[in-house]
C-alpha positions, 0 to 999 in steps of 0.5 A, a space after each residue: 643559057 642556063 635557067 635557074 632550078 626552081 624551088 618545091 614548095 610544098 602545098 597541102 593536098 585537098 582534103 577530098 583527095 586525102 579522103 578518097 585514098 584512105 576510103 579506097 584503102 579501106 574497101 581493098 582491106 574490107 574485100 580480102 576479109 571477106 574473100 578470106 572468111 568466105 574460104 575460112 568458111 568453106 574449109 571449116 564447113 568441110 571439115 566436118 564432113 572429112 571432104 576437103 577441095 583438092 585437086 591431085 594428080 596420080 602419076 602412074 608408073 610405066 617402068 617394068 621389072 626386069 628379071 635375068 635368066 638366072 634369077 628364080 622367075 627366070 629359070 622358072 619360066 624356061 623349066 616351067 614349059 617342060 613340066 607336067 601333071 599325072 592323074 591316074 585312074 585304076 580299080 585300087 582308085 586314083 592318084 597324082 603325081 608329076 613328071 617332065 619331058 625327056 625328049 621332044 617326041 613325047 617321052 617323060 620321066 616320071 616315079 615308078 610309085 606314080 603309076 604303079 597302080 595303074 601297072 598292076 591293076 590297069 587303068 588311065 594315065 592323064 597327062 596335062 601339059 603347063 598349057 592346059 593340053 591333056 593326053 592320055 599316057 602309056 607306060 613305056 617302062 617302069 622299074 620299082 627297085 630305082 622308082 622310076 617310069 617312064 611315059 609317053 603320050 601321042 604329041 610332039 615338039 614338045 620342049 624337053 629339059 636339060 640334064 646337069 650331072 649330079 656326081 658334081 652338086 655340091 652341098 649348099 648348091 640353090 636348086 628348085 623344085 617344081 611340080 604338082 603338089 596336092 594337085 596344084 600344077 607349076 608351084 615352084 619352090 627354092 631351097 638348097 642341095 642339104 646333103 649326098 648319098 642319103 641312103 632313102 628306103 621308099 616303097 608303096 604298100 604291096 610293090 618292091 621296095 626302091 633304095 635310093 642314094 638321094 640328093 636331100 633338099 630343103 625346097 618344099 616337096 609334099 604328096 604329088 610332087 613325085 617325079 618332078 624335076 629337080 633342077 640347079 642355078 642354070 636350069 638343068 635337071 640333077 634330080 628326081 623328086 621321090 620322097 620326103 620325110 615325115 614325123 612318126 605318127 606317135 607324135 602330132 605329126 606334120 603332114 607334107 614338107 618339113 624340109 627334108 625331101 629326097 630326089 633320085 641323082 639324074 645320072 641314076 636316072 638317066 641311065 635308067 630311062 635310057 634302059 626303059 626306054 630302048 627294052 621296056 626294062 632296067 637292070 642294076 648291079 649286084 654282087 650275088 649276095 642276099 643280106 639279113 634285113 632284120 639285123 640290128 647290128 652294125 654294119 651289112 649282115 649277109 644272111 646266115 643261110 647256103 642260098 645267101 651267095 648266089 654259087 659263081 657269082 662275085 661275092 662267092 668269087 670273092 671268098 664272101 661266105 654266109 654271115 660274114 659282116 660287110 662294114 666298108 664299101 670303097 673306103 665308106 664306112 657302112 653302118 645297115 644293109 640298107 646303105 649297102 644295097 645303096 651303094 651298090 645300086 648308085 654304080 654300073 654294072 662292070 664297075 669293080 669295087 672294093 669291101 671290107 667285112 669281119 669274120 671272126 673276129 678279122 677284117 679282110 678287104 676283098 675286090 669283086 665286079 658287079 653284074 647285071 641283076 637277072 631279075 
């Protein structure tokens, strides 16, 4: 059976029903506004006063810098261990220099120039490891015409440096320089190989003068980096840090690095170190010839006097005679006796080589063999 759907009549609502709603309504709406003006209040009090309630959560990263081998921290770091400062203590007064080991018994490389004074006039070498550890040094062997020394002190298993071959440094080639400049232990610094075969004239005040066939770097290198190493993009030593050049003192002069430092060639200097430290003394090429210094001309002068050729030596085997003018040497032009004396000394004894001077007006090539000076 199907009931029939009733009809919605619609009746009007009581009014106290209606009232209620409405009055309700208009509480809630009464309530917000003040909710509201309470909140406004409080942000309008503050802002007077800079101070705003909200709460902030700080994330603090955990994430940590990797750094490759080659990178310049990473092969800071490996280099850095086997590096050391040099203080030195003598009656002509004191210095500082660096230097870096050579072998793990105890031995470092250093500049002659570095210890010297000590040398001559006698006194203390200190010795401070990257760690802090202080020894007191010995000069096993020094040579002034390379500027080289070598040290020891009474440790060992100490972490000794690598060497590259500097015949086979390229210009452009990134290199680090690292040591104590102005006393300040372990400053690294960046540059790159500038030049080759620089021919660099150094020497301190009453020693022999060294002639350098130097590698130029524009890495920082001031007072106190002296025999600290040079080192390439895989770590290894290819130089050592000697000298650097300044502006005349006419001029307001910069004092320390304008980019233009030099480095001894570590095949140079190892040859050397190996000399000093087997007899106590080196030994480098000549060609038995003495040339005039104070010639302003071009090319090497060999002085004007008999003694100038040392009698059976190669120059005079050669038919070199006094005042010839030596302007070539293997092929390379040669422009003072500076660059000559240079050149000669970044070969080995027994190596032969071939020069070129002018007598009279003639160009002649001759070939002699170096030997070993006697000094």
């Amino acid at each position: 059976m199907k009931f029939p759907r009733k009809n919605k009549i619609n009746t009007p609502r009581p009014w106290w029903e209606t009232s209620t709603k409405k009055s309700s309504s208009n509480l809630n709406l009464l309530f917000v506004g003040v909710i509201a003006g309470v909140i406004g209040g409080i942000l309008g009090s503050n802002a007077s006063t800079g101070w705003i309630p909200y709460r902030a959560n700080l994330v603090s990263s955990t994430s940590t810098i990797e750094r490759k081998p080659d990178s310049v921290a990473g092969i800071a770091q490996r280099v850095l261990p086997s590096v050391v400062s040099i203080a030195t203590e003598s009656s002509a007064g004191g210095g500082t220099g660096s230097g870096f080991i050579i072998d793990s018994g105890g031995m470092i490389l250093t500049n002659n120039h570095v210890v010297d004074e000590v040398a001559l006039n006698g006194g203390v070498i200190r010795v401070t490891l990257n760690n802090g550890q202080n020894y007191e040094g010995t000069i096993v062997g020094r040579d002034a015409p390379y500027d080289l020394a070598v040290i020891k002190i009474a440790a060992t298993n100490l972490p000794a440096l690598q060497f590259g071959d500097s015949d086979k440094v390229a210009v452009g080639d990134s290199v680090i320089a690292i040591g104590s400049p102005l006393g300040l232990s372990g400053t690294v610094t960046l540059g790159i190989i500038s030049a080759k075969n620089r021919a660099v004239t150094a020497g301190t005040a009453g020693s022999e003068s060294s002639f350098i066939n130097a590698l130029q770097t524009d890495a920082a290198i001031n007072p106190g980096n002296s025999g600290g190493p040079l080192v390439d993009a895989t770590g290894a030593v290819i130089g050592v840090n000697s000298a650097i050049a300044s502006l005349s003192s006419s001029s307001r002069s910069q004092v320390g690095s304008i980019g233009l430092g030099f480095a001894i060639p570590i095949n140079q200097a190892r040859r050397t170190a190996d000399q000093l430290i087997k007899t106590g003394k080196a030994t480098y090429p000549i060609m038995g010839l003495s040339l005039n210094m104070a010639s302003t001309g071009t090319g090497a002068q060999v002085a004007a006097t008999p003694a100038a050729i040392l009698k059976g030596g190669p120059a005079d085997r050669a038919g070199i005679r006094p005042g010839d003018l030596i302007t070539g040497f293997d092929g390379k032009e040669i422009t003072s006796a500076d660059e000559l004396i240079v050149a000669v000394r970044s070969r080995e004894v027994g190596d032969t080589i071939k020069l070129t001077y002018f007598r009279n007006g003639k160009s002649t090539d001759v070939s002699l063999t170096l030997v070993a000076s006697t000094k």
